[in-house]
C-alpha positions as CSV (number, residue, x, y, z in Angstrom):
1,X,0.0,0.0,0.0
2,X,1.3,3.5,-0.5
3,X,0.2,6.7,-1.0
4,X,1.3,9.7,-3.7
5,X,2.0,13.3,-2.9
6,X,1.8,15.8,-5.7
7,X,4.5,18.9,-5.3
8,X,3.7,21.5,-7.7
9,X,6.2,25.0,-7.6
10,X,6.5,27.8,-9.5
11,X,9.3,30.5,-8.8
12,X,10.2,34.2,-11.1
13,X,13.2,35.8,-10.0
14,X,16.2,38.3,-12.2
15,X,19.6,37.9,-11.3
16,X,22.4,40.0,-12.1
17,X,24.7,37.8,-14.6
18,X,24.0,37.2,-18.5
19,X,21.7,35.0,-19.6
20,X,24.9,33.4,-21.2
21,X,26.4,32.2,-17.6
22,X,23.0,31.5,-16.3
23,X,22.1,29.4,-19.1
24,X,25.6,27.6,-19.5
25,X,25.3,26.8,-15.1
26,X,21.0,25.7,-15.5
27,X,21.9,23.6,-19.1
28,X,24.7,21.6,-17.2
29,X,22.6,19.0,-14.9
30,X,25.8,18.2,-12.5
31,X,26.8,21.7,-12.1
32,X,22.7,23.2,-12.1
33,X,22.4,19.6,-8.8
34,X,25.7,21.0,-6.9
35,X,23.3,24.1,-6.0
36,X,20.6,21.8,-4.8
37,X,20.7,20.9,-1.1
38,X,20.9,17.1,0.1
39,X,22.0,15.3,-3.1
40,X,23.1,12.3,-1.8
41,X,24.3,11.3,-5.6
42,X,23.8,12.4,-8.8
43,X,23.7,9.6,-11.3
44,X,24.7,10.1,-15.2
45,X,22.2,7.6,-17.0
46,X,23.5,8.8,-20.6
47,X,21.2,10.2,-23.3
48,X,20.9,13.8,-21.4
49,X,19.3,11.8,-18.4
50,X,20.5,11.5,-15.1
51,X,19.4,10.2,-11.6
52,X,18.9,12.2,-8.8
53,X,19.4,10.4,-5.2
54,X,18.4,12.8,-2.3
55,X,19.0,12.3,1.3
56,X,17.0,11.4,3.7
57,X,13.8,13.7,5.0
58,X,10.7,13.4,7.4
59,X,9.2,12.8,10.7
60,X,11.5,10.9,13.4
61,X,8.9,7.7,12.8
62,X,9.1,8.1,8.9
63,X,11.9,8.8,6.9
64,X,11.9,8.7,3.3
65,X,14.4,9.2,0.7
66,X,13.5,10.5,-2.8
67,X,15.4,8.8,-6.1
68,X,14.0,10.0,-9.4
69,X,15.2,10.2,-12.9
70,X,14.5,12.7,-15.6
71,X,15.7,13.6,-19.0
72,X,17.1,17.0,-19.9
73,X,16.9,19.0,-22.8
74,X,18.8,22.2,-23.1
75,X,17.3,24.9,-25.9
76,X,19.5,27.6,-26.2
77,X,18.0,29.7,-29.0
78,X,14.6,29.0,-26.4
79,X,16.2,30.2,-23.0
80,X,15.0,26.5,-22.2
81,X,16.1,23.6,-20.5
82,X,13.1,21.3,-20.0
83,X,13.4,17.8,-18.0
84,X,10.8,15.4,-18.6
85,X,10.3,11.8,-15.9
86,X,11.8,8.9,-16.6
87,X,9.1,6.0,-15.4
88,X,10.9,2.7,-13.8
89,X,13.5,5.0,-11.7
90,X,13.2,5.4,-8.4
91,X,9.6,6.3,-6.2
92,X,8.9,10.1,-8.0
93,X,8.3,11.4,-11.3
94,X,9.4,14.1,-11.3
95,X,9.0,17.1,-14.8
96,X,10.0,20.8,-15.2
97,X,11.9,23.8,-16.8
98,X,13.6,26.4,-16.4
99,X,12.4,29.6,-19.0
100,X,15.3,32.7,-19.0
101,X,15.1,35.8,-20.5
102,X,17.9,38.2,-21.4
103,X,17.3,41.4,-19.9
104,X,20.9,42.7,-21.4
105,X,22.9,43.0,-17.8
106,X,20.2,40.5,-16.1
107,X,18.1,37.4,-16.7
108,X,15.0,36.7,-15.6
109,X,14.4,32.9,-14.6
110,X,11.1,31.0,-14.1
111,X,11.3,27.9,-12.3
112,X,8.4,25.6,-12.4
113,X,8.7,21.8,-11.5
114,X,6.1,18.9,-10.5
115,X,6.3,15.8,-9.2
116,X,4.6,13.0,-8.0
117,X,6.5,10.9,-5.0
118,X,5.0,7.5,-4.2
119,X,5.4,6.4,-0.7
120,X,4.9,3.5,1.1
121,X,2.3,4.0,3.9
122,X,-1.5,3.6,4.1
123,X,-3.5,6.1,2.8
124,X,-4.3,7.3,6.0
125,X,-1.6,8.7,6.5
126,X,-1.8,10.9,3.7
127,X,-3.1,13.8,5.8
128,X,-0.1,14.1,8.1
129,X,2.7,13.1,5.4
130,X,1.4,15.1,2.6
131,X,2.0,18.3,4.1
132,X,5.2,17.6,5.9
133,X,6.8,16.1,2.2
134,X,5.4,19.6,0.6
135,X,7.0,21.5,3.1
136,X,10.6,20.1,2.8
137,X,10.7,20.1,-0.8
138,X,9.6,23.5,-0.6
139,X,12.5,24.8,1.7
140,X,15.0,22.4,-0.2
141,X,14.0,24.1,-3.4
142,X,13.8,27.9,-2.0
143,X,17.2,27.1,-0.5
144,X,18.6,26.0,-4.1
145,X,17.1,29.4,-5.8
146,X,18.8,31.1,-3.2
147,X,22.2,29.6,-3.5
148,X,21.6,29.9,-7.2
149,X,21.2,33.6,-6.5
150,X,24.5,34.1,-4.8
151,X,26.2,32.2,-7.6
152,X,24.6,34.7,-10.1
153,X,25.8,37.7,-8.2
154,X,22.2,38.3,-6.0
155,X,19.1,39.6,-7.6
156,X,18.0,42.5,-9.6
């Protein structure tokens, strides 16, 4: 039995350096993960698609660790780099992009990412895990945008 908690976030934010560094950092999956807090490993699958292996997160009485996979696709001309789930990998799916735009001196970045994490606990527990698993990816993400920020010199 298990139960699956949808994360959807969205983030806009301008940062100070070229849409030339921030896209080269963002379209590089191992460099883009080093910004990201509690990578326990970061896996090269080949093909553009790599798996992700966070550490550890939850309640004392439940930990969980997310694995997922997804497939990258880097679109300069766009200001794109779009990752799409790769099923059979790990206990999330997890799908998103980043969308920059040159603003000359700046670049403005839209984050958006979803995901669906399967966990393995009754569905009554939904209610109390749900929120708690939202909550940390949350901060983990918020935490990655602003380490992101300092790397591109803060924001505009």
């Amino acid at each position: 039995m298990s139960i699956t908690v949808n994360v959807e976030l969205g983030y806009e934010f301008e940062v100070k350096a070229p849409f030339k560094e921030v896209f080269a950092v963002l379209a590089d999956v191992p460099t883009a993960a080093s910004f990201y807090p509690q990578v326990d490993k970061l896996v090269d699958l080949g093909g553009g698609s790599y798996r992700w292996e966070m550490g550890k997160i939850g309640l004392p009485q439940i930990s969980l660790q997310t694995v997922y996979a997804s497939t990258y696709v880097a679109n300069k001309a766009k200001g794109t780099v779009v990752w799409t789930p790769v099923a059979g990998e790990g206990n999330a799916l997890v799908s998103g992009s980043w969308h920059l735009t040159d603003h000359k001196t700046s670049t403005k970045i839209v984050l958006d990412v979803q995901g669906d994490l399967s966990i393995p606990l009754p569905a009554l527990m939904k209610l109390v895990v749900a929120p708690v698993v939202e909550a940390e990816f949350e901060k983990l993400t918020e935490q990655y945008i602003a380490n992101l920020i300092q790397r591109f010199g803060g924001e505009v």
